[in-house]
N, C-alpha and C positions, 0 to 999 in steps of 0.2 A: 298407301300402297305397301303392300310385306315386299320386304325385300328377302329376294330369293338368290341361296347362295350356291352357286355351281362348282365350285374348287373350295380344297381346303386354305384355311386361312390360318397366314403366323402370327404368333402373339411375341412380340417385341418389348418388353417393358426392363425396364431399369429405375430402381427407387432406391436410393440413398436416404441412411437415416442418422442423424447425429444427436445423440441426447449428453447437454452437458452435464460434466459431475463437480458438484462443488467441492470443497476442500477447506471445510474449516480450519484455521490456525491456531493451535492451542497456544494458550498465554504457557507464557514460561511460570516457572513457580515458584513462590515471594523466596525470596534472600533470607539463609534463616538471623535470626536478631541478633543487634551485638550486645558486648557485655562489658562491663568495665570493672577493673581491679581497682578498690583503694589505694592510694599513693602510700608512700612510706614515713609516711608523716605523723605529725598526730592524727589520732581518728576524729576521721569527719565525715557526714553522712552521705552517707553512699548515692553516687549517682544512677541514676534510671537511666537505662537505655532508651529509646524512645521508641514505639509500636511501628511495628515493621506496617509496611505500605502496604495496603490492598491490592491485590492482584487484579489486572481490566478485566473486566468482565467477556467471559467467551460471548464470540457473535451469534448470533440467533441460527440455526441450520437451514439452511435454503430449503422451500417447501416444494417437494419434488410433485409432480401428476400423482394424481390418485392411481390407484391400482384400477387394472379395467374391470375387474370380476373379484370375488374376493375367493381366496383357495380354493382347491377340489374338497370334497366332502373324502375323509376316511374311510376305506371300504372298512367290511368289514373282513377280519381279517384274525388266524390263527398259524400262529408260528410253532415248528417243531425242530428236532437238533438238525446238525449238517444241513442248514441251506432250504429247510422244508417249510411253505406255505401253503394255506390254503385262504381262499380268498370268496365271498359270496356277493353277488349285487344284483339289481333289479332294474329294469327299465319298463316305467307303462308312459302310454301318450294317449291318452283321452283327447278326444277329437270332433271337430263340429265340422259337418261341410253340407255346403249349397249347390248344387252344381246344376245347371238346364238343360235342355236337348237343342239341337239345332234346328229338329222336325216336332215337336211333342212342347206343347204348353205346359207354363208351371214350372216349379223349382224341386227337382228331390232332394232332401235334408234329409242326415242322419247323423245321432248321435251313437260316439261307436270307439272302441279301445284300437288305434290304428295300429300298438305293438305294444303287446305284452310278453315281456322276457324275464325270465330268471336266469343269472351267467353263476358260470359258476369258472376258478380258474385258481393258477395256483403252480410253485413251483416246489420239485423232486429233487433231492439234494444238488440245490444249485445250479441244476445241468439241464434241466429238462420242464420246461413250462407246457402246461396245460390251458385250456379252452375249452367250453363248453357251453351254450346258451341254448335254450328252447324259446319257440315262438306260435302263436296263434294271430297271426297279422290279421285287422279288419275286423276284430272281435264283435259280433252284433250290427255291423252291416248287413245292409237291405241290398238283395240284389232281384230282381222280376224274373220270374220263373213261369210266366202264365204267358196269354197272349191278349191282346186288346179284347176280345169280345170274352175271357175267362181269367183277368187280371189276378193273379196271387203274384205273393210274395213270399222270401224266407229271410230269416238275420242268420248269421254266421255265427254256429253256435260252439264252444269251447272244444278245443280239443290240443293236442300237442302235435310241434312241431320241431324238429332237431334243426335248429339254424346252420351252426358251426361247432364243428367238433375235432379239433388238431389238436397234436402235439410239438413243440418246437424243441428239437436238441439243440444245445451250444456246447460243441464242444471244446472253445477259447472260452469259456467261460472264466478260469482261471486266470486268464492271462488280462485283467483289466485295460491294457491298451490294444488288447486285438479283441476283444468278448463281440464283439456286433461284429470284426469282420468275415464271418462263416456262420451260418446258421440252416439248419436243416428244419423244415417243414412237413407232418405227414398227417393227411386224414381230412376232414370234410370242411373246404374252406373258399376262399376266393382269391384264382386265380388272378395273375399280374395282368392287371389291363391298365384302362387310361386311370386317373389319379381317382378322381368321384367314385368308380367302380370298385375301389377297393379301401373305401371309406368306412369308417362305424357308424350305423345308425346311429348312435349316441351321441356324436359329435359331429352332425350338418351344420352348416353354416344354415340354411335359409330351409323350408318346412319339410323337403324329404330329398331323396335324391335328383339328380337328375332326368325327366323324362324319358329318355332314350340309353341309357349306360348299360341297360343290361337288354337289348332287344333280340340277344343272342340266347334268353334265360332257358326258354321252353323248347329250343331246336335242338335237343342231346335223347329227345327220348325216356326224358324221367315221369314216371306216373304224375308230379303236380310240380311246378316251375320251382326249381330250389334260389331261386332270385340271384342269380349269376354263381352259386355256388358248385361245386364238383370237387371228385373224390381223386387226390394223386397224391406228389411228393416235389417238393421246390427248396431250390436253395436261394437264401438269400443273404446279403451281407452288405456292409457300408467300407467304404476302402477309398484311401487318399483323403485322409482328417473327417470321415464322413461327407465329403463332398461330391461322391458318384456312390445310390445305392444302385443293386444287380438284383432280382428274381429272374431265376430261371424254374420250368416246370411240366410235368408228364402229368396229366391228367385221362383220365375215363375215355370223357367225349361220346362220343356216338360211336356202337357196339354195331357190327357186321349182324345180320339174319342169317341162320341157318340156312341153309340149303341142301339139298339131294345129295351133294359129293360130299360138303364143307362143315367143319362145326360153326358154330355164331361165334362174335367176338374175337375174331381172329387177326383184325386190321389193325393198325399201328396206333398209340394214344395220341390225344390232344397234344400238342406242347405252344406254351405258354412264355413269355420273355417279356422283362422291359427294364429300360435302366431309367433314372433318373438322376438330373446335374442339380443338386443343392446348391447353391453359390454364398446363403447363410447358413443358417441352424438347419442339422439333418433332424428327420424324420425318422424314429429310431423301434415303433413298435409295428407290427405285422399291421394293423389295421393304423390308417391316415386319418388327419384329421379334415375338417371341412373349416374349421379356425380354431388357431390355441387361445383367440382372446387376450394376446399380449403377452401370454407367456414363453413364445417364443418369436425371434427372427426369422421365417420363411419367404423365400426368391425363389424357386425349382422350376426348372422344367422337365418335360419325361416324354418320352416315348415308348409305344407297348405293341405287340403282334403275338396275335396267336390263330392257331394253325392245324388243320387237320386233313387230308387229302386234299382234296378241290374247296373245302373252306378254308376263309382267308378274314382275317379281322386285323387292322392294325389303328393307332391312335398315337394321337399327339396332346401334348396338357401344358396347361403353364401353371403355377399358383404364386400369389403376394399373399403373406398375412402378416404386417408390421406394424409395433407402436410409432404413431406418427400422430404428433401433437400433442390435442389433450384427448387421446381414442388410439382405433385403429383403424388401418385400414384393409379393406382384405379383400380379392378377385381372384374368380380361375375359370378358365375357359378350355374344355375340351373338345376335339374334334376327332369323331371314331367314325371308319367304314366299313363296313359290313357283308359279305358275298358267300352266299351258302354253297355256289360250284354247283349247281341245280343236280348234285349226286350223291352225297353223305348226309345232304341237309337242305332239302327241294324246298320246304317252306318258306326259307329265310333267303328271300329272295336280295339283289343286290340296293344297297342303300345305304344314306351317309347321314351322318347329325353334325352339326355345330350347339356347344351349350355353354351357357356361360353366365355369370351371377357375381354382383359387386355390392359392397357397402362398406360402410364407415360405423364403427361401435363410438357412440358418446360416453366416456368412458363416467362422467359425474353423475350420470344418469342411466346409464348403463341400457340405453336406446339403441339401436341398431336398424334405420333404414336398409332395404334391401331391393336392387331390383335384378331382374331374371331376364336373360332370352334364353329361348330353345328352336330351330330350327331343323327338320328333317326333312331330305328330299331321297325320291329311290325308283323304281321302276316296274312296270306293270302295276298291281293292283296296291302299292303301296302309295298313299294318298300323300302329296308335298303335305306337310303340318308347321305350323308356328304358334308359337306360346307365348306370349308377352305378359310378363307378370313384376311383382313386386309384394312388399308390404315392410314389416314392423316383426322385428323381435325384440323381446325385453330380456334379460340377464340378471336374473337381482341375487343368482346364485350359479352363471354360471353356466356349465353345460346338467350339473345339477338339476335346477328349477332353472326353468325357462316358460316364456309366453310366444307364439308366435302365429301372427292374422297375415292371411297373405291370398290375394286375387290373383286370377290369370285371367287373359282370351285367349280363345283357341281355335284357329281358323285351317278349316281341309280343303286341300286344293285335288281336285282328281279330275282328268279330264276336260280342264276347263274350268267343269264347277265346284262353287266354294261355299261349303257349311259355315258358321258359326255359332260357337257358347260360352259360358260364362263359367267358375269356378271360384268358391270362395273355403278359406278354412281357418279355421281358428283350432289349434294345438298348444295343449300343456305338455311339459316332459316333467318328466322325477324319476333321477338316475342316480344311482350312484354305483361304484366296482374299485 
């Protein structure tokens, strides 16, 4: 039986990690030799001093855990005077997927570039970092454009697309113990929602985002879903040793119609908010990770709302990613709902998700089990859905080069009645920035 969730749910977790450090003790070092003077006698052959003592030999160095992953790859990268860089890198994910109908026999398969990126980024004397990436997401995907008694098809053929294009000022940039606490954000990016939502493609934990993180994407009115993206201006900053960050933000949103009296656009923007409690290692660059893979201590919890006349969205998140033993370990569970106020945003009718995904990196092997739930329930024509999934990610370089094979089911509840399907995908990444 799917268990079906009616309220939102807390995530409670506390993980304590202790890795001991050993402490070699250096041998002290030899006595220098003694020497001896002839007596005053007659001469007689001179005494040898005798070969100072061998020093003990130092102890062997305690053999720490292998590293989980081995470094990041070097972007590439071109330095100029006062503070200036510029930075180039690329992300493609070549992708296999099987997925079937719940009404319709047989498996559609297709092979197909599920994100092809060129980034581009780079900082302005010191003060002022840039962003930039283009995308053609689903490159060569099949989608049915005909109808059963006139079956065609098309693949999704090459073209560009502006992902994310901001600029960030620091204006503590200079001042090394405050430089993260104020930071100004401006231009086409992703607003502060729950944790997942405002993650890099480049660094998921398990094969893409979450189900449900951006169900908000296509309700603003833009010609083609910008995947939770919009255009404003947000501040954000880490404050209290990095152990509480802040975005706050005024975005676009959905633009008023003209009318007979009125010009269009005249209704107040988006605004956007969420804090987050680091209680280890903060999270220090505009886009989050989905796992550092050991290379840092992460515990956070966060909360997010965003807002626009009668729409209303708020979220809660937690995340763990810890070295623990010989690996890590890493979980995070968000919970977002969603209410379009049936008057600035009629389509997005009221509804809620629970999501959440756990595993353990083997860190000598650099193996990574993974399993997934995702739950959605909402109202009227929005169908209860549940995704139960898992699989396998391999690391042999990282967020780098990575493998990753991973199933779902996926059962719709509407009215009573309940579909079900099957999905399967096997994903390479090759990144680097």
């Amino acid at each position: 039986m799917i268990l079906r969730f009616r309220s939102p749910i807390a995530l409670l977790f506390g993980l304590l990690v202790s890795v001991p450090n050993a402490f070699a003790e250096e041998a002290p070092p030899p006595a220098e030799p003694g020497t001896t003077s002839p007596p005053e006698v007659a001469p007689v052959a001179p005494v040898v001093a005798p070969a100072p003592a061998m020093p003990e030999p130092m102890p062997a160095p305690e053999v720490t855990a292998p590293a989980a992953v081995p470094p990041a790859a070097k972007p590439l990268r071109v330095d100029g005077p006062d503070g200036t860089n510029i930075r180039l890198g690329l992300l493609l994910q070549p992708q296999f997927e099987a997925v079937n109908s719940p009404t319709l026999g047989g498996y559609s398969q297709n092979l197909y570039l599920r994100r092809t990126r060129i980034l581009l980024g780079g900082t302005l004397l010191g003060k002022v970092d840039f962003f930039v990436d283009t995308d053609y997401p689903n490159l060569f995907h099949t989608t049915n454009s005909g109808t059963a008694a006139a079956p065609e098809y098309q693949k999704a053929t090459p073209g560009m697309n502006i992902q994310d294009a901001f600029v960030t000022y620091k204006p503590l940039a200079g001042m090394k113990a405050y430089a993260d606490m104020f930071k100004i954000d401006v231009g086409y990016m992703l607003p502060a929602m729950a944790h997942n939502a405002v993650q890099g493609a480049t660094t998921l934990y398990s094969l893409d985002y979450f189900s449900y993180s951006f169900q908000h994407s296509g309700s603003f009115s833009s010609t083609s879903s910008p995947v939770g993206r919009d255009v404003g201006v947000q501040v954000r900053g880490l404050v209290i040793d990095g152990h509480l960050e802040y975005r706050l933000g005024l975005f676009q949103g959905l633009r008023d119609n003209r009318t007979g009296t009125d010009m269009e656009a005249r209704n107040f923007f988006r605004a956007t908010g969420r804090l987050q409690i680091n209680l280890l290692d903060p999270e220090t660059g505009f886009f989050y990770q989905g796992t550092y893979l050991g290379t840092k201590k992460i515990l956070s919890i966060g909360v997010s709302g965003d807002l626009q006349d009668k729409y209303k969205y708020f979220a809660a998140d937690g995340i763990v990613d810890l070295p623990l033993g010989p690996g890590v370990v890493t979980g995070q569970v968000n919970f977002a709902h969603w209410n379009g106020g049936g008057f600035l945003i009629p389509n997005l009718v009221k509804q809620s998700a629970l999501m959440g995904e756990a595993g353990y990196l083997i860190a000598d092997i650099r193996l990574n089990p993974i399993v997934r739930i995702e739950h959605r329930w909402g109202s009227g024509a929005v169908p209860d859905e549940t995704k139960l999934g898992g699989g396998l990610a391999f690391w042999p370089n990282g967020h780098n080069v990575n493998l990753k094979a991973f199933y779902a089911r996926v059962k719709d509840t509407l009215n009573g009645a309940s579909t079900n399907y099957n999905q399967l995908n096997l994903q390479m990444q090759v990144y680097f920035f």
